[in-house]
C-alpha positions in Angstrom: 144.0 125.8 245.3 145.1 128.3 242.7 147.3 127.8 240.2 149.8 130.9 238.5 150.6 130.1 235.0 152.8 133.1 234.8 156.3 131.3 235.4 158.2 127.6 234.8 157.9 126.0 230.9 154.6 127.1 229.4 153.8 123.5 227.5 153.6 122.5 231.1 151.6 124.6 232.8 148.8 124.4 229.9 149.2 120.7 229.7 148.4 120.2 233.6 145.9 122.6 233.5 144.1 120.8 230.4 144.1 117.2 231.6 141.4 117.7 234.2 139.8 120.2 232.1 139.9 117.3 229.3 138.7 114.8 231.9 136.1 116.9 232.8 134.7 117.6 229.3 135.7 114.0 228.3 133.3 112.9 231.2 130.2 115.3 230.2 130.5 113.6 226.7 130.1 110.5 228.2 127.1 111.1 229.8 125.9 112.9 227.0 126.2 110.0 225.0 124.6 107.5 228.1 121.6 110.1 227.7 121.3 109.6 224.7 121.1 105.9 225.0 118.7 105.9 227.2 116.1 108.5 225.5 116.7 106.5 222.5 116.3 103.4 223.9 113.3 104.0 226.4 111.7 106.3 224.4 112.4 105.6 220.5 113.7 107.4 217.3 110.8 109.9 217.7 111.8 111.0 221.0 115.8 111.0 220.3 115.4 112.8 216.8 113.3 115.3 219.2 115.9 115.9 221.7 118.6 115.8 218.9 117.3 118.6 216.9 117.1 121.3 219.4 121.0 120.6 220.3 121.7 123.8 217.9 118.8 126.0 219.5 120.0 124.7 223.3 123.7 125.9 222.1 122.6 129.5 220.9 120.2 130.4 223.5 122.3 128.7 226.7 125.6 128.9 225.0 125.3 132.5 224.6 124.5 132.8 228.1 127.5 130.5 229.4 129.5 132.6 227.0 128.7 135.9 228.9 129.8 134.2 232.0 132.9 132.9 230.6 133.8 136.7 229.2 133.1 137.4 233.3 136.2 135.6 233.9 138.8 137.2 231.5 139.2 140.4 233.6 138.7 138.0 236.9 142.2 136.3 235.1 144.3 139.4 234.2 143.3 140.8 237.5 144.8 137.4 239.3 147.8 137.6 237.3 148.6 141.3 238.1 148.1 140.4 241.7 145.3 142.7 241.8 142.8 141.2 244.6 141.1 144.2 244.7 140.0 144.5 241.3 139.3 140.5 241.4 136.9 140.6 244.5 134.5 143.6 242.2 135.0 141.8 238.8 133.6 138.9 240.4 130.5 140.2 242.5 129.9 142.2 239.1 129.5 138.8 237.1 127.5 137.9 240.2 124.8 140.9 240.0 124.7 140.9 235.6 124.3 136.7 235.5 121.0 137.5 237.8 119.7 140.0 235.8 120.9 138.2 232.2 119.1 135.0 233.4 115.6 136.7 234.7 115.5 138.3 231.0 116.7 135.3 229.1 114.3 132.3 230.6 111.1 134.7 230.8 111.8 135.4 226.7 112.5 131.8 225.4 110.3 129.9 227.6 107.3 132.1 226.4 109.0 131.9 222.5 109.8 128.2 222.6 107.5 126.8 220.6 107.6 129.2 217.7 111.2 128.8 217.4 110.7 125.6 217.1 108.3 125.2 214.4 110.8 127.8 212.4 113.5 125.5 212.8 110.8 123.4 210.6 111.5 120.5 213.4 109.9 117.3 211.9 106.4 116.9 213.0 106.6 113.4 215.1 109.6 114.8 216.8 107.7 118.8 217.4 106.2 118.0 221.0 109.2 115.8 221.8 111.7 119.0 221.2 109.1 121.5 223.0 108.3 119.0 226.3 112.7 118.9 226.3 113.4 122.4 225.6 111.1 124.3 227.7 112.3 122.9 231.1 115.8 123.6 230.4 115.2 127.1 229.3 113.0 127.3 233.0 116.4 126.0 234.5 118.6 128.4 232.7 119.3 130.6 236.3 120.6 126.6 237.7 123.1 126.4 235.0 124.2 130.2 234.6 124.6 129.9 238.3 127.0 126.5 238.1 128.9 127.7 234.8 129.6 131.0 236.3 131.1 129.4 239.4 133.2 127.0 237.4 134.5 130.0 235.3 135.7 131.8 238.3 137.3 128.4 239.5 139.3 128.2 237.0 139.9 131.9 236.3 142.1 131.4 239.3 144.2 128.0 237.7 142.3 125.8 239.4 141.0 123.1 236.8 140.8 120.2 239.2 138.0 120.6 241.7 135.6 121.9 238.4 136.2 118.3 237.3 135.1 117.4 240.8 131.8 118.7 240.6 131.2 117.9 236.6 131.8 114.1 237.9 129.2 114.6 240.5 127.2 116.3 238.4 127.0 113.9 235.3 126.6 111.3 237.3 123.8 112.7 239.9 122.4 113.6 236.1 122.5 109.7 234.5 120.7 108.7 238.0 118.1 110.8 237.5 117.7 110.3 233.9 117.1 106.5 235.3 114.7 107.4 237.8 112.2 110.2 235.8 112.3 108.1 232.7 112.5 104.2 233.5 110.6 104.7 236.9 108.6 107.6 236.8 108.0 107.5 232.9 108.2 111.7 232.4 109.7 111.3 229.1 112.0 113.8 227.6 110.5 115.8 230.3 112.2 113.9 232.6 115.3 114.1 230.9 115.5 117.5 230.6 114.9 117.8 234.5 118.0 115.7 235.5 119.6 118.0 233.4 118.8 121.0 235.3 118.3 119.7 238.6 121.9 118.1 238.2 123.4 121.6 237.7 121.8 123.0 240.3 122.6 120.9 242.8 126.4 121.3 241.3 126.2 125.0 241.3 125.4 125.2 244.9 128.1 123.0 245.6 130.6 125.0 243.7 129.8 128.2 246.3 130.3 126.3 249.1 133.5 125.2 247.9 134.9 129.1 247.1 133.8 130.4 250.1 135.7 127.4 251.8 138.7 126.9 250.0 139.3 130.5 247.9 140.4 133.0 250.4 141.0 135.5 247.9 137.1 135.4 247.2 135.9 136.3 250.9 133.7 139.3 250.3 133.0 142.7 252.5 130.2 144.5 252.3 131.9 146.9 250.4 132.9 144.6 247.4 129.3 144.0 246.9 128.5 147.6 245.9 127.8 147.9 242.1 130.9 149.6 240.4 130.3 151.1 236.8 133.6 150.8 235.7 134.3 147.4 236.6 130.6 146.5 235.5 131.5 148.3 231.9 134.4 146.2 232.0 132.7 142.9 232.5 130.0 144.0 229.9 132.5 144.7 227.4 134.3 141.3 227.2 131.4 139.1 228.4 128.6 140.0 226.0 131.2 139.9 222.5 132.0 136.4 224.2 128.7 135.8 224.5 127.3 136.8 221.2 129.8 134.9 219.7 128.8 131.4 221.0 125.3 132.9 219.9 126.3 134.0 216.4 128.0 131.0 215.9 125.1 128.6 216.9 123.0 130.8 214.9 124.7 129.1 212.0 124.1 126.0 213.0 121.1 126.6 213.8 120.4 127.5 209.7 122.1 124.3 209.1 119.7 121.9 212.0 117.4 123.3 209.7 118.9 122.3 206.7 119.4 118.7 208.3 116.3 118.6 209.7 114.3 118.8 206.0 116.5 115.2 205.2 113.7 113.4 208.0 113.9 112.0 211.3 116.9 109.1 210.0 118.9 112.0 209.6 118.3 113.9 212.7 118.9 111.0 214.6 122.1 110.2 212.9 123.1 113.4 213.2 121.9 113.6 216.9 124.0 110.4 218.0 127.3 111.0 215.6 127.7 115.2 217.1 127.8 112.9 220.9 130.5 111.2 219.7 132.2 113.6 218.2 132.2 115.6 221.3 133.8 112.8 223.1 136.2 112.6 220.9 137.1 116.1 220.2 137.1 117.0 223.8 141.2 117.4 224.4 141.0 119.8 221.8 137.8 121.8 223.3 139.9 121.5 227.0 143.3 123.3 224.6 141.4 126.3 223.8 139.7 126.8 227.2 142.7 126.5 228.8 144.6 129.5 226.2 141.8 131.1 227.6 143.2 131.5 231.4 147.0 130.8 230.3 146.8 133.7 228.4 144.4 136.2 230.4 147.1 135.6 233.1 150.1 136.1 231.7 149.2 138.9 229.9 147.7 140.6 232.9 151.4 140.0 234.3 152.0 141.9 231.0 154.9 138.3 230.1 154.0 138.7 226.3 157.0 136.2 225.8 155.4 133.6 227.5 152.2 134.3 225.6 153.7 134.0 222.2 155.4 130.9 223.3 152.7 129.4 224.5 150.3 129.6 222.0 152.8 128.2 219.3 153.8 125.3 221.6 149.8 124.4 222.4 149.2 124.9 218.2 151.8 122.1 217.7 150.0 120.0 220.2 146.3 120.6 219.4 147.6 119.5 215.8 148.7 116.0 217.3 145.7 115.8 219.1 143.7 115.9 215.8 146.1 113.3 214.1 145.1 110.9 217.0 141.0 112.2 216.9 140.8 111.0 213.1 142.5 107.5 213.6 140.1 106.7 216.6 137.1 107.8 214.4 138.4 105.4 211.9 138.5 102.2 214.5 135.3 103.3 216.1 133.4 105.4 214.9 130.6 103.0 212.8 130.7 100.9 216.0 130.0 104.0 219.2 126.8 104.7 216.0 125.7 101.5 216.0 125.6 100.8 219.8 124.0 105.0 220.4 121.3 103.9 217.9 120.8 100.1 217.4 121.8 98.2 214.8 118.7 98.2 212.8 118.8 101.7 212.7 121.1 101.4 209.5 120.2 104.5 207.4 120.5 106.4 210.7 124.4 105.4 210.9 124.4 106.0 207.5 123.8 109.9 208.0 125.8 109.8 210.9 128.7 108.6 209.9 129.1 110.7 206.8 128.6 113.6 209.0 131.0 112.9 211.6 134.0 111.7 209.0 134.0 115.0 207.0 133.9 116.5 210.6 136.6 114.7 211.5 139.3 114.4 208.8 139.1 118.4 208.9 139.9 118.9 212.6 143.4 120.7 211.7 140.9 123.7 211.0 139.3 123.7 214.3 142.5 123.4 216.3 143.5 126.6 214.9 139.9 128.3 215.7 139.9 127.0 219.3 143.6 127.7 220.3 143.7 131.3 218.5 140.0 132.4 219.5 140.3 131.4 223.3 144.0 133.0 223.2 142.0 136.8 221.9 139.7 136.1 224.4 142.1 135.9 226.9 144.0 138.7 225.8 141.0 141.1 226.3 139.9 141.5 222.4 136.5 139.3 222.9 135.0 141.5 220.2 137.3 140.0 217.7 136.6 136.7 218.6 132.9 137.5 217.7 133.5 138.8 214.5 135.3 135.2 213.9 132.1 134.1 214.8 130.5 136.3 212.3 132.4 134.7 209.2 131.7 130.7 210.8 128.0 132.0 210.7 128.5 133.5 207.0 130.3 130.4 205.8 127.4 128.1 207.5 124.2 130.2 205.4 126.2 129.4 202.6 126.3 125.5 203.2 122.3 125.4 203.9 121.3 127.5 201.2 123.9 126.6 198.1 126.0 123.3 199.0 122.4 121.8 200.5 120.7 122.8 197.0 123.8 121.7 194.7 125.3 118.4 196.7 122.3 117.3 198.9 122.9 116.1 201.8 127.1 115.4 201.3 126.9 119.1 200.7 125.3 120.3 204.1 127.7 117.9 206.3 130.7 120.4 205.1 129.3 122.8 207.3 131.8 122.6 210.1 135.2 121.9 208.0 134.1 125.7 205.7 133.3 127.4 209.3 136.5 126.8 210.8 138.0 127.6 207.6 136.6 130.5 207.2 137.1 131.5 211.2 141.1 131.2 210.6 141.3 133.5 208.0 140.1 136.0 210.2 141.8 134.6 214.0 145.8 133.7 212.7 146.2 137.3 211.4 144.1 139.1 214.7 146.0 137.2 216.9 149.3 138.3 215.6 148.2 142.0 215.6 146.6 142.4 218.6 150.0 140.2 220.4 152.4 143.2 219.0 149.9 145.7 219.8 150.0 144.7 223.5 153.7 144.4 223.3 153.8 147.9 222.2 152.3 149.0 224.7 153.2 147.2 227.8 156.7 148.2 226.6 155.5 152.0 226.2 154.2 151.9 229.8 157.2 150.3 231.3 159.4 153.4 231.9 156.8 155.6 233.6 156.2 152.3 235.8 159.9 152.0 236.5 160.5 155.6 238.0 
């Protein structure tokens, strides 16, 4: 079931580990996108506009945490590729023992905090209870989806990208089911929604253990490999929280600019709401590239082939930059029409919003195939912390949109808050990437004659 990216052509082994990683994501945007029909739908503009304006709150506080566990899995990689099982068995009972702990601290704090950070994010008054009665039960589920994320991140730590995609399909679709049942039948609301969410990736999480302890010899534990290691604990601590913070410094930012959308009324947060759906479906090849640099990389450099790393990361630049020609001539075609049918086609200022927001996302994308493939390639390297101060300037770049383009352009000004982020993120990414590559080529080299005697 595992799969070691550390030999044959490298375009190859990131484009077969991407496909099901891209039909995997491809597939949760889908449902996404069916949720959203059927809150807005059932339950009306209120209700979606609710939903829709804590997507940047949902992506700091649970993003951060998903982060974490996806830092878990860079030394889980590099140990794989060095042919360390070992070291792999204690970096993965560490993630095990710190995603408990991280996801008692987490839910107890934003469950009790909810509300307040809502009313901050000056959510629009029709759509306040709408955002708490949807938020609150997915921060109570947060130790469900830590639980399935970490799994999934260990999966494919090891090259496996298939049998995740397995159990997202399961998953979304166990989700849409019971999205049909608590909301048409039982009439729970959002509520209910937000329940099929995290009942969903429970039920998926579990599932994924079963499956490692079945199919992933590697990962059959002793007693011993349970015990609580500092060093390898440091270790995990020192990738996964930068990872972490990053996803939470970058949501930060667009959290500041929900806010800033979220003063335009509930046309705009709906638009908004329905267009960021489809532009996850649609940019979801180029969100599987970069997760895949992450474990092409983490193994080859912990097979210290810096070679195949360089070559690899040029050859998946070239095509994330195709996939963005292709992204931008599908929004063209459909991107008015996947609006209209997400929010009805009375709903025409709505689309309006939407689709202004999701071109100038869109005709930018060569910026965001440089932040994904370049970040994910540091992360897999080891330098997470670098990664988060990319973070940092997409964050800087982002208060700058909500408080100067928002106050001088309106709302035309606010929707280039994604195209200046990734800009800005590059800047900082290309140049780190190139350092820290020769810096690891410098010393692998360095360490190769004492390893040769």
């Amino acid at each position: 079931m595992t799969r070691d990216m550390t030999s044959g052509s490298p375009l190859k082994s990131v484009i077969q580990f991407c496909i099901p990683l891209f039909l995997g994501m491809l597939f949760q945007q889908l449902y996404n996108m069916v949720d959203t029909m059927i809150v807005g739908r059932a339950l009306g503009l209120d209700a979606l506009a609710g939903v829709g304006s804590t997507s940047s709150l949902n992506g700091m506080i649970v993003g951060t945490c998903t982060g974490i566990t996806a830092g878990f899995a860079v030394p889980v990689t590099q140990a794989f590729g060095a042919r360390d099982h070992r070291a792999l068995r204690r970096y993965v009972t560490g993630s095990a023992w710190l995603t408990a702990a991280i996801s008692l601290v987490v839910t107890v704090t934003v469950v009790l905090l909810c509300k307040q950070i809502l009313i901050a994010m000056k959510t629009p008054a029709n759509a306040l209870q709408y955002a708490y009665d949807y938020m609150v039960v997915v921060f109570a589920g947060i130790p469900f989806i830590l639980l399935y994320n970490l799994c999934v991140a260990i999966i494919r730590a090891l090259g496996d990208s298939r049998s995740p995609l397995f159990f997202l399909i399961v998953s979304s679709i166990l989700n849409i089911l019971l999205d049909l049942l608590f909301i048409l039948v039982f009439q729970w609301g959002v509520t209910g929604a937000a329940l099929a969410t995290v009942l969903a990736q429970g039920v998926s999480g579990i599932a994924c253990l079963v499956h490692m302890r079945r199919h992933f010899p590697i990962l059959l534990m002793q007693r011993e490999d349970w015990r609580i290691e500092w060093p390898a604990m440091q270790r995990l601590m020192v990738i996964g929280l930068p990872m972490g913070l990053q996803v939470g410094i970058t949501s930060a930012g667009g959290i500041v600019v929900q806010t800033a959308f979220n003063s335009f009324g509930e046309h705009a947060v709906a638009g908004i709401a329905a267009a960021q759906k489809i532009y996850g479906v649609l940019t979801a090849p180029l969100e599987a590239l970069g997760a895949t640099m992450a474990t092409y990389v983490g193994q080859n450099v912990g097979a210290r082939k810096m070679d195949r790393v360089s070559l690899g990361v040029k050859q998946a630049t070239i095509l994330g930059l195709a996939m963005a020609a292709v992204i931008l001539v599908l929004t063209l075609l459909f991107g008015t029409p996947m609006l209209r049918l997400l929010l009805g086609a009375g709903e025409a200022d709505a689309v309006a919003f939407g689709r202004r927001f999701m071109l100038t996302s869109m005709c930018n994308l060569v910026f965001l195939t440089g932040v994904l493939v370049y970040r994910f390639s540091l992360q897999g390297m080891g330098y997470a912390h670098l990664a988060m101060l990319a973070g940092v300037f997409e964050t800087i770049a982002r208060f700058f949109v909500a408080y100067g383009l928002a106050n001088w352009f309106g709302y035309a000004g606010v929707c280039f808050s994604n195209p200046l982020a990734w800009s800005m993120a590059d800047l900082f990414l290309i140049p780190a990437y190139v350092v820290c590559l020769r810096r690891l080529k410098r010393r692998f080299a360095a360490e190769l004659p004492a390893e040769s005697k």
